[in-house]
Kinemage of the C-alpha trace (Angstrom):
@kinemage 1
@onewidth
@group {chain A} dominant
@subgroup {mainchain}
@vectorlist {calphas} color= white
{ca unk a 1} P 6.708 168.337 223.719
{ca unk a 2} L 3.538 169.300 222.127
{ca unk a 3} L 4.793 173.183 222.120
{ca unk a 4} L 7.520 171.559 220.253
{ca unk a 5} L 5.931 169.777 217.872
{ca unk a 6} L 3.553 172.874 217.279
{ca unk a 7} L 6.545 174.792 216.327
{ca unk a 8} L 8.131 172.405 213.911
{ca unk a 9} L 4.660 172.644 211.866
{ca unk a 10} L 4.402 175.874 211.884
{ca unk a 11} L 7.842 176.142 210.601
{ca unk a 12} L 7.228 173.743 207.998
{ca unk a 13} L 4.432 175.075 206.689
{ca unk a 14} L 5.930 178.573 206.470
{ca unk a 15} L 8.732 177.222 204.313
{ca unk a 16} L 6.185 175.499 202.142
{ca unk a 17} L 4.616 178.480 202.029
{ca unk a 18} L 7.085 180.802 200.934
{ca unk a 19} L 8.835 178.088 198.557
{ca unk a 20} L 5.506 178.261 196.454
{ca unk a 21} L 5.406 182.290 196.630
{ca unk a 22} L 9.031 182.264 195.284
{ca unk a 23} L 7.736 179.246 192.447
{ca unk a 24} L 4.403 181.801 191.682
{ca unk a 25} L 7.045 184.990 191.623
{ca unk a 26} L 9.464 183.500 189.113
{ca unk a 27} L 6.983 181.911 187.210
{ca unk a 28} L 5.333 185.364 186.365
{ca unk a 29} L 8.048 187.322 184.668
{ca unk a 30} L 8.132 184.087 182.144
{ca unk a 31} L 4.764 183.966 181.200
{ca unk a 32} L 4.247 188.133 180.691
{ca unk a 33} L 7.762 187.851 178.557
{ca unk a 34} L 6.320 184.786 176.818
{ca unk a 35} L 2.879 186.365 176.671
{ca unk a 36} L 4.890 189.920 175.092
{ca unk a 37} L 7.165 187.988 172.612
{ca unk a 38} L 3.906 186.543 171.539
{ca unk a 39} L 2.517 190.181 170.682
{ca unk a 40} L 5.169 191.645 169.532
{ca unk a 41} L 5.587 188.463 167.059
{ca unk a 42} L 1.611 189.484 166.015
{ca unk a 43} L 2.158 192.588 165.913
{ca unk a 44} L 5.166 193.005 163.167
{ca unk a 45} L 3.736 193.482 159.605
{ca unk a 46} L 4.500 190.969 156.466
{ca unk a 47} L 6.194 192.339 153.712
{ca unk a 48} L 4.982 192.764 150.528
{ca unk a 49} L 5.968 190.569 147.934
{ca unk a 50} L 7.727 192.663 145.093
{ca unk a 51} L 5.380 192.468 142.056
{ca unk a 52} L 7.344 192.292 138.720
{ca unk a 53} L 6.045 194.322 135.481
{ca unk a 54} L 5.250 191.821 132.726
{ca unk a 55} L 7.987 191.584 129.391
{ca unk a 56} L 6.595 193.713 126.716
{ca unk a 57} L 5.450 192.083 124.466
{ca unk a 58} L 7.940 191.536 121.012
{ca unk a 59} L 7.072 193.383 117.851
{ca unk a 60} L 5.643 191.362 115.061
{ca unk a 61} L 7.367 192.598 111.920
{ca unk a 62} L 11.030 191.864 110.554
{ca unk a 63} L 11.878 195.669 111.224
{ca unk a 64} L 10.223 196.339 114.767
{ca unk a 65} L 12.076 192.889 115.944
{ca unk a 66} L 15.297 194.381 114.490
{ca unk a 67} L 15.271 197.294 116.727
{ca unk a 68} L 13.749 195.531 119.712
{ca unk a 69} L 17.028 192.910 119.564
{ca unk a 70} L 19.576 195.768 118.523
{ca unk a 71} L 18.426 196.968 122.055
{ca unk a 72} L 18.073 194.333 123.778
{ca unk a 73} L 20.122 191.137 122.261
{ca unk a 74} L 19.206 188.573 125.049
{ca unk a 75} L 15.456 189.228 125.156
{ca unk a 76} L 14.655 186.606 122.761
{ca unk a 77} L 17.148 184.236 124.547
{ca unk a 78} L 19.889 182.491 123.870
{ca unk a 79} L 19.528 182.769 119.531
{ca unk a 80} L 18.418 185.852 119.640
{ca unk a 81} L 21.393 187.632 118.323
{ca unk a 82} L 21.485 184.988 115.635
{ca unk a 83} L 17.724 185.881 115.138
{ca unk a 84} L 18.816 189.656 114.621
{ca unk a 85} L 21.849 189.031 112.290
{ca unk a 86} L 19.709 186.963 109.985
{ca unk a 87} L 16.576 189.354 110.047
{ca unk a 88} L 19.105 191.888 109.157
{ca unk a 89} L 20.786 190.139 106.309
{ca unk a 90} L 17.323 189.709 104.822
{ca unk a 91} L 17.454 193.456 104.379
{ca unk a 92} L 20.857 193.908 102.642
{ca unk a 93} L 21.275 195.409 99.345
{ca unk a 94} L 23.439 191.888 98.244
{ca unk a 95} L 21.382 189.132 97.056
{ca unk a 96} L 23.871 186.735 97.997
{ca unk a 97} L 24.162 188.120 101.968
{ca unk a 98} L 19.972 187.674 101.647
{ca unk a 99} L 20.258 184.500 100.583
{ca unk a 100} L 22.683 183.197 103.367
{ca unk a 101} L 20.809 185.298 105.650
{ca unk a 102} L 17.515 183.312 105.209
{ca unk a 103} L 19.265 180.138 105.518
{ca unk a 104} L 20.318 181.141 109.058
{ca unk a 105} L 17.027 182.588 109.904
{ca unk a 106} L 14.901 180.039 108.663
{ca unk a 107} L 16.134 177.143 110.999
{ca unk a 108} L 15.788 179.030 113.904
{ca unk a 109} L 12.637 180.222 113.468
{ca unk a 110} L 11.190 176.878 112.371
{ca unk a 111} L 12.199 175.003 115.207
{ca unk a 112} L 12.087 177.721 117.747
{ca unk a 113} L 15.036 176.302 119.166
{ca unk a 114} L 17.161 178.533 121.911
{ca unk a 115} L 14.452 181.054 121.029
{ca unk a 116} L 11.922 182.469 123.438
{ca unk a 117} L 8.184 181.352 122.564
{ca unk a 118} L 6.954 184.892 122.024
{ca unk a 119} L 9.460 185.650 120.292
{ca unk a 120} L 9.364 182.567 118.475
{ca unk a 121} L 5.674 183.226 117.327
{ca unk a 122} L 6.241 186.771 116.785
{ca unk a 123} L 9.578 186.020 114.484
{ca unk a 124} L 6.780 183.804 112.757
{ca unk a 125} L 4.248 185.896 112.048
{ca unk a 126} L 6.395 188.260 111.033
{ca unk a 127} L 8.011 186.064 108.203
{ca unk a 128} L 5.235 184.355 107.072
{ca unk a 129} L 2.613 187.044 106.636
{ca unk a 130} L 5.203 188.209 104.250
{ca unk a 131} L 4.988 184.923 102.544
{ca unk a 132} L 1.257 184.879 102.682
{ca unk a 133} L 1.325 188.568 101.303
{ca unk a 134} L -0.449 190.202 104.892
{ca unk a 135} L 3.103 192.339 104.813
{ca unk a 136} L 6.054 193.179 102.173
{ca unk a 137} L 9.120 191.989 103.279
{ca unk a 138} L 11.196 195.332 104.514
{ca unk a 139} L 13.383 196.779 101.731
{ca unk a 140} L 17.113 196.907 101.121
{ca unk a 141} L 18.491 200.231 102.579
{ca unk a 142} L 18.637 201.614 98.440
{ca unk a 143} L 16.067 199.732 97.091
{ca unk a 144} L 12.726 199.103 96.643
{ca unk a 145} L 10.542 196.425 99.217
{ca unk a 146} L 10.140 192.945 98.098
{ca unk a 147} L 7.284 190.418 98.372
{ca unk a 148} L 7.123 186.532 98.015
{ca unk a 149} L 5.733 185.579 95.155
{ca unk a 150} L 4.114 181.585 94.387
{ca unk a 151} L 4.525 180.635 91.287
{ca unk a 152} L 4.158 176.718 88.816
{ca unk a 153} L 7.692 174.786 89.257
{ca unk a 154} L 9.390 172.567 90.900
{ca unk a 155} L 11.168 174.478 94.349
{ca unk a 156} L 14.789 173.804 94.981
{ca unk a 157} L 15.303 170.840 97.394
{ca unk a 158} L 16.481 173.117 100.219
{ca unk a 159} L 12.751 175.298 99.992
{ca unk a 160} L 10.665 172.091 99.409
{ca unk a 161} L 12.548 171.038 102.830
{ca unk a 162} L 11.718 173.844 104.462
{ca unk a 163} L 8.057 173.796 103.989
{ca unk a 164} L 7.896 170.169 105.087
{ca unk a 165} L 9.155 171.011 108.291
{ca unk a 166} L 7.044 173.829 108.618
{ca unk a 167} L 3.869 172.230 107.649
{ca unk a 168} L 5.129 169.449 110.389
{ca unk a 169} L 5.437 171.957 113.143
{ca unk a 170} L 1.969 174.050 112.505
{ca unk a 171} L 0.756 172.141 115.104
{ca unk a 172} L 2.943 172.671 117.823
{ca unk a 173} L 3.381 176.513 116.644
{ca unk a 174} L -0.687 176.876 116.934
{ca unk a 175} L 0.204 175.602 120.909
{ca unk a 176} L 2.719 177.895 121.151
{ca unk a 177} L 0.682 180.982 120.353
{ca unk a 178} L 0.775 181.228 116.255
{ca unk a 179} L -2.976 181.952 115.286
{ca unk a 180} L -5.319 179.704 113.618
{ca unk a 181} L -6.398 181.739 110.922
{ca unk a 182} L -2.696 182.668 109.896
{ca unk a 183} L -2.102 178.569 110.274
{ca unk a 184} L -4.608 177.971 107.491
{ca unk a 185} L -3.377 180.368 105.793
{ca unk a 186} L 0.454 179.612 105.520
{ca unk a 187} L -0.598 175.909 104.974
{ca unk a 188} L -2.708 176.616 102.263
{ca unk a 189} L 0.271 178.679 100.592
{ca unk a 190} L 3.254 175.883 101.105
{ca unk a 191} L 1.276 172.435 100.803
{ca unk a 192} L 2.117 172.954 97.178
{ca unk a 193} L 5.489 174.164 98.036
{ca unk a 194} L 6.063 170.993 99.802
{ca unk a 195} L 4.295 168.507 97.347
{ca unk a 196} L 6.723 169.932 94.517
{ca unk a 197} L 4.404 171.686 92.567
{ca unk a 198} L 4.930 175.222 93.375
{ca unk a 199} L 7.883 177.380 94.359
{ca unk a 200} L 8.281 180.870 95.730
{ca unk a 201} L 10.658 183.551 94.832
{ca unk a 202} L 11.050 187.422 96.037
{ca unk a 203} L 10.189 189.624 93.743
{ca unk a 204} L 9.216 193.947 93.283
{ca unk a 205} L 5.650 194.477 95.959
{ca unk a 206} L 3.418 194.730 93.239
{ca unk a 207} L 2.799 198.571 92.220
{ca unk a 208} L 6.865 199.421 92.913
């Protein structure tokens, strides 16, 4: 009985036994493929994030912003192509086409609206260091270049309108990018403008 007994134990505890070899065995292969995912997962390499090449940067004179939105009529956004017709008009030979030309260009670049802000400022600058006399204004393909000119009188209703808005918006054009110096310097030129007591008319450069 006691043999008995001693062999049931024995038995047992070999099946223990080899139940927790088989638990160990099986166990093994999960941990090394856990333990290899785990390096392999280390061991693959980020990739770079593209870098992107800034915009150039957009000309600052009527002419160069001609050329840079004949080439490229969306860089300005979505008015730029009615940005480029107007700039363009403002170098026809017929007064009358340069006349409706700056009444399509001016709105657009006063506002800045649909417009991209460097191109915006840069439309701007361009424009308005003609009126301050920094630049002539480009010339007509046969004729000579032309320069804003200030002069005593009272400035038609539509021109004393547009220097209100502008001297309203010198403020929110210095934010945008326009510089100081030029700021002070187109203010000091239309403030009359915009009072009534000036006006401004294109006329020969001087020395043409």
């Amino acid at each position: 009985m006691a043999a008995a007994a001693a062999v049931v134990g024995v038995s047992t505890l070999v099946v223990l036994t080899t139940a927790d070899d088989d638990r160990s065995t099986s166990a093994a292969p999960t941990a090394a493929a856990t333990s290899g995912g785990a390096t392999a997962t280390q061991a693959s390499p980020s990739a770079p994030s593209p870098v992107e090449e800034p915009a150039p940067a957009p000309p600052q004179t009527v002419t160069g912003l001609i050329a840079d939105l004949t080439a490229r009529p969306d860089a300005a956004g979505p008015a730029g192509p009615l940005l480029r017709d107007g700039l363009q008009g403002l170098v026809s030979e017929d007064e009358a086409v340069r006349q409706r030309s700056a009444q399509q260009v001016l709105p657009i670049v006063i506002s800045g609206e649909g417009l991209d802000p460097r191109y915006a400022t840069a439309s701007r600058l361009a424009l308005f260091r003609t009126m301050t006399g920094l630049a002539p204004a480009p010339a007509a393909p046969a004729g000579s270049p032309t320069c804003l000119e200030v002069r005593q009188g009272t400035p038609p209703e539509e021109v004393q309108g547009y220097a209100r808005q502008v001297l309203d918006r010198l403020p929110a054009w210095q934010a945008d990018g326009f510089p100081a110096d030029e700021s002070a310097r187109l203010q000091e030129l239309i403030t009359p403008v915009a009072a009534g007591q000036t006006t401004v008319e294109l006329r020969p450069c001087p020395g043409q």
